[in-house]
C-alpha positions in Angstrom: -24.1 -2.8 57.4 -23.2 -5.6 54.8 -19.3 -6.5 55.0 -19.2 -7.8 52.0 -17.3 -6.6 49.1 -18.8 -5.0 45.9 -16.6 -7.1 43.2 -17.8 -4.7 41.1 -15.6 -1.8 42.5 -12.9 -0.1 40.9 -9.4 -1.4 40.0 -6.3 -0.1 40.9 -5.8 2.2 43.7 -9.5 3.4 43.0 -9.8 -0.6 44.5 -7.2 -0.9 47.1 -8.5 3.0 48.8 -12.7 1.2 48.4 -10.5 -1.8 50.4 -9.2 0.5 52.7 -12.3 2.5 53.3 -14.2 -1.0 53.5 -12.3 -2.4 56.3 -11.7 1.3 58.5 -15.7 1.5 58.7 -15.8 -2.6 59.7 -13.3 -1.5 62.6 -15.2 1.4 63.1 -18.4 -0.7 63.6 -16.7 -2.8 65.7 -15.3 -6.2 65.1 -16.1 -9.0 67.9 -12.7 -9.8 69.1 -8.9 -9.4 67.9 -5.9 -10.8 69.8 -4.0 -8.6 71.9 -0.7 -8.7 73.2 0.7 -4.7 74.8 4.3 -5.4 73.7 6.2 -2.4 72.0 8.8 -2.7 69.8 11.9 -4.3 71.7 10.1 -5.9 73.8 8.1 -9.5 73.4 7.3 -12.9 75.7 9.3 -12.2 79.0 9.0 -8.3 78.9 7.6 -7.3 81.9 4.1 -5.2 81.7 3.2 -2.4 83.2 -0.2 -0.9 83.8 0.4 2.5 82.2 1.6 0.2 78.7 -1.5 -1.9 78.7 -3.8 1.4 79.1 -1.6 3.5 76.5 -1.7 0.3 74.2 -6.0 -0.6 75.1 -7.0 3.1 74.2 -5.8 2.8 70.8 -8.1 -0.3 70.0 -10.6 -0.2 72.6 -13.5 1.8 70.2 -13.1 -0.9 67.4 -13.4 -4.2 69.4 -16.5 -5.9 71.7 -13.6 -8.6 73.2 -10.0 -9.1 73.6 -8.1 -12.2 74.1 -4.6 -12.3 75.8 -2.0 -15.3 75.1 -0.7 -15.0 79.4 -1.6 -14.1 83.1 2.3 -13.7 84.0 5.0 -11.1 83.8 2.3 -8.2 84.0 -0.4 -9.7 81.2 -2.7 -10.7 84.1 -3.0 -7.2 84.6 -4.6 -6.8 81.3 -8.5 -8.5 81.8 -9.1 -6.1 84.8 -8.1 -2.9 82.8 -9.5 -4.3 79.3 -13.3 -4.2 81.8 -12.6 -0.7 82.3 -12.8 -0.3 78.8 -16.1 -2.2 78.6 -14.1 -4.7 76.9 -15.2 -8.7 77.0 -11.9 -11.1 77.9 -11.0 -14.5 76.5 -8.1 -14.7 79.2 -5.0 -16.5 77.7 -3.3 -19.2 80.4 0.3 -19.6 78.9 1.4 -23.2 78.9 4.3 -25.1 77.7 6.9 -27.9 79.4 8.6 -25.2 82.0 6.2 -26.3 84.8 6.6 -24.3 87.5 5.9 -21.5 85.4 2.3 -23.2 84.2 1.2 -23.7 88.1 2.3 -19.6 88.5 0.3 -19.2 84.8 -2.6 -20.8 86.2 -2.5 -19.9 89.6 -2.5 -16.2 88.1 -5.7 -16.8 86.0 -8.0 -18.7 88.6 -7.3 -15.5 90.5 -8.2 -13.2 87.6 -11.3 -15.0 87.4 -12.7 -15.1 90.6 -12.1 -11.2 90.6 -14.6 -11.3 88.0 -12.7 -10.3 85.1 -12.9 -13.2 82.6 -15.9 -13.8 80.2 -13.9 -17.0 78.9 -10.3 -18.8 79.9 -8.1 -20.7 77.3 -5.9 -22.8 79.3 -3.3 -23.0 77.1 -2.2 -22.0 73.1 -1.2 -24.5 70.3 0.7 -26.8 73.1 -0.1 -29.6 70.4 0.8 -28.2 67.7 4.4 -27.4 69.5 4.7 -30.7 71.2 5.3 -29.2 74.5 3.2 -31.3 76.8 1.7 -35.1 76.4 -2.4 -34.5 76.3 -3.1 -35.8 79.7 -1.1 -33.1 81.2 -2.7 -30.7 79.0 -6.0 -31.9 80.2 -5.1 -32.1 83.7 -4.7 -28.1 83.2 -8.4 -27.8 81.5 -9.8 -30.1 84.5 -8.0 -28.2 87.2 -9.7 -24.7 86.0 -12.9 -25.9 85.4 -12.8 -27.3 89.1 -11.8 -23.8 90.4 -13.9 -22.1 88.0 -17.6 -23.4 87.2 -19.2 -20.3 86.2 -16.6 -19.5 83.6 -16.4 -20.9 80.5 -13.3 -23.0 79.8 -11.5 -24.4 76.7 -7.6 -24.8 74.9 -6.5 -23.0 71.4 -5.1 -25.0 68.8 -5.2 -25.7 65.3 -8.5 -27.2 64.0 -7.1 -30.6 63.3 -5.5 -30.7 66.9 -8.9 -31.6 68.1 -9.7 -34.3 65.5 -6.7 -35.9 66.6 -6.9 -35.6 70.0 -10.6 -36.2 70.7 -10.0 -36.2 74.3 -8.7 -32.5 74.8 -12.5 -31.5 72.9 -13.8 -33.9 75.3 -12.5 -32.0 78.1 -13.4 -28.3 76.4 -16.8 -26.6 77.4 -15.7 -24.8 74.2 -13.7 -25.4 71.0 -10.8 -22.3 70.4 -10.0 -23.2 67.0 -7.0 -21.1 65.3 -7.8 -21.0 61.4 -4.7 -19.9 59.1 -5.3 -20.6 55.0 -1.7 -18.5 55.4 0.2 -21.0 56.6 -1.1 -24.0 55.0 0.0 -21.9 51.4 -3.4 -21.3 50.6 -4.0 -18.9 47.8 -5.8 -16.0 49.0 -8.5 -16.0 46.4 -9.9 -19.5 48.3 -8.5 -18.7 52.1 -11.7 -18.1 53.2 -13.6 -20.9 51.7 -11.0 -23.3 53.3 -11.5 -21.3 56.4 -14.3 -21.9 56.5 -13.4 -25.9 56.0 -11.4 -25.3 58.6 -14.2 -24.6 61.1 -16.4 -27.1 59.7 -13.8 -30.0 61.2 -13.4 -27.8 64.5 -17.3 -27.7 64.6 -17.4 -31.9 64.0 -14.4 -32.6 66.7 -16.8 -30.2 69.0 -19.7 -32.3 69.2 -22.4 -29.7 69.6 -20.3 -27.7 71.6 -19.8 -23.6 70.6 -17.1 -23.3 68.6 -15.1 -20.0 68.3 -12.4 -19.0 66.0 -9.7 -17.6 68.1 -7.3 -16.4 65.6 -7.1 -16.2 61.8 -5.3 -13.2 59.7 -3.3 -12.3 56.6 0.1 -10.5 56.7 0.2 -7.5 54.7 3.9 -8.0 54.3 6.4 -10.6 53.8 7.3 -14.1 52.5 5.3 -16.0 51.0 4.4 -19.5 52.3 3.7 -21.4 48.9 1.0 -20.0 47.3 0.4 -17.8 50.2 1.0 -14.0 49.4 1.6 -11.2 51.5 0.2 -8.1 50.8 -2.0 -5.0 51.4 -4.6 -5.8 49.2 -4.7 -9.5 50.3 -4.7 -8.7 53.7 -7.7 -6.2 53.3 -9.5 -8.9 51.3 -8.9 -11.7 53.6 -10.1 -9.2 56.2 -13.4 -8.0 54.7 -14.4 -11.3 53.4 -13.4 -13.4 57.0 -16.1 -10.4 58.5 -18.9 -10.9 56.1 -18.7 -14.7 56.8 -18.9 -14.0 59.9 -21.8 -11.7 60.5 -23.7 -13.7 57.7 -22.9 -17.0 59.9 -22.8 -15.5 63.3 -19.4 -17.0 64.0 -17.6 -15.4 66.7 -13.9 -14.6 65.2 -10.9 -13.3 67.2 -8.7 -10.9 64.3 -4.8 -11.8 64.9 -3.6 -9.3 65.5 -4.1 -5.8 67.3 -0.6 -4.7 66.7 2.5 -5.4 64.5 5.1 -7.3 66.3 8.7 -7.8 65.9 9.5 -10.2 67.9 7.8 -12.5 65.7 9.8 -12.5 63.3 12.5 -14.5 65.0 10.5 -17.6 64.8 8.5 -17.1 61.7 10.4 -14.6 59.4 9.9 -11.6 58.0 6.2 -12.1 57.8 6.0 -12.4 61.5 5.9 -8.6 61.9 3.7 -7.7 60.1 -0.1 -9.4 61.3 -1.6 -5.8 63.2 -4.5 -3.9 62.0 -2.4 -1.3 63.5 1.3 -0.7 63.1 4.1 -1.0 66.2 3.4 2.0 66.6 -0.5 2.4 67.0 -1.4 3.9 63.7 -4.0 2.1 61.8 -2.5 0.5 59.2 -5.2 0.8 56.4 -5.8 4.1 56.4 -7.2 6.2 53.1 
């Protein structure tokens, strides 16, 4: 099935319903990965997990995904690889980091266990810590080195922003693979070129890499929102972005993690209104893009 869009399609809602319809068969075909998080509304980073939540929450998206990637392996999400394999789900396993230290060792304590258990295709040992300044990159490193010790038949690498590993050519080094988070969103990028720069994007991640694989571990477009410059949120962006990120993709065989499963609002409190509104599906599992 080609993913890529007929320009040739009707305007109007006769185009946003083909947009719709476009991007509920992709899902239905299956998309490679998306990023998953259980939370429901009121809860977010802290809330503690139960089993019954993640199953309730993996039902709803397990028929439309090959992989799912978690951001933690603490306060219930380790919980989550074990149950996604029931689902005949693939894992990138999420190992939160940041500078509370004591609650890294427990992180990655948590996710070395997880792995020998069996239940972790590929581990990202920690998520944008660069980009938030939260560790120098020798301690970073020390966490990649530490799990690659303890785990030598699982594939290990970090997630950052693309230019996070041109900068800091030792953290690639230390990779066995490159988890490159790609957002033409919040660099302002009009949505008409977001996936050319994208694509850009990659390109440097795939450079810093060195000839190792290189994975894009989260990109998306709000479908609500504030702008960010001559970034736009909206429904028929969002589709767009969607449709267009997926026929790159298949046409490049570029394995891409969708951000996100679900509409959060916890986001919002660090990144405004726009924060909530990222899911394929809405807080409360309905797909969002319906016809």
């Amino acid at each position: 099935m080609s993913s890529r869009i007929n320009r040739a399609a009707p305007q109007g809602e006769e185009w946003l319903s083909y947009l719709k319809q476009k991007t509920r068969d992709l899902v239905d075909a299956k998309i490679h990965g998306i990023s998953f998080s259980p939370y429901v509304d009121g809860q977010g980073p802290g809330s503690i997990i139960t089993e019954a939540q993640i199953h309730e929450r993996l039902q709803i998206i397990a028929p439309h995904v090959n992989w799912v990637r978690t951001f933690s392996c603490t306060d219930g999400n380790e919980l989550i690889p074990k149950i996604a394999k029931e689902y005949g789900l693939k894992t990138m396993v999420g190992v939160w980091i940041d500078g509370n230290h004591e609650k890294n060792e427990e992180e990655l304590q948590n996710a070395i266990a997880v792995a020998h258990e069996g239940h972790v295709d590929i581990l990202g040992v920690g998520n944008e810590v660069l980009l938030r300044e939260d560790l120098h990159e020798d301690e970073l490193i020390s966490y990649i080195e530490r799990a690659k010790a303890e785990l030598p038949d699982v594939q290990v690498g970090y997630v950052d922003a693309y230019y996070l590993f041109e900068n800091h050519p030792r953290v690639a080094d230390a990779c066995e693979v490159i988890l490159t988070n790609c957002y033409p969103f919040w660099e302002g990028c009009p949505a008409d070129f977001a996936v050319p720069y994208m694509k850009e994007m990659y390109r440097r991640a795939v450079n810093a890499g060195k000839g190792k694989p290189v994975i894009v571990s989260e990109t998306g477009w709000p479908n609500e929102g504030v702008p960010e410059r001559g970034s736009i949120p909206s429904e028929e962006n969002a589709l767009k972005y969607f449709i267009d990120t997926y026929a790159w993709a298949e046409e490049e065989n570029i394995d891409v993690f969708y951000f996100s499963s679900f509409d959060e609002a916890w986001k919002v409190e660090k990144e405004g209104a726009v924060g909530a509104y990222w899911g394929l599906w809405d807080k409360d599992g309905n797909f969002k893009y319906s016809t």
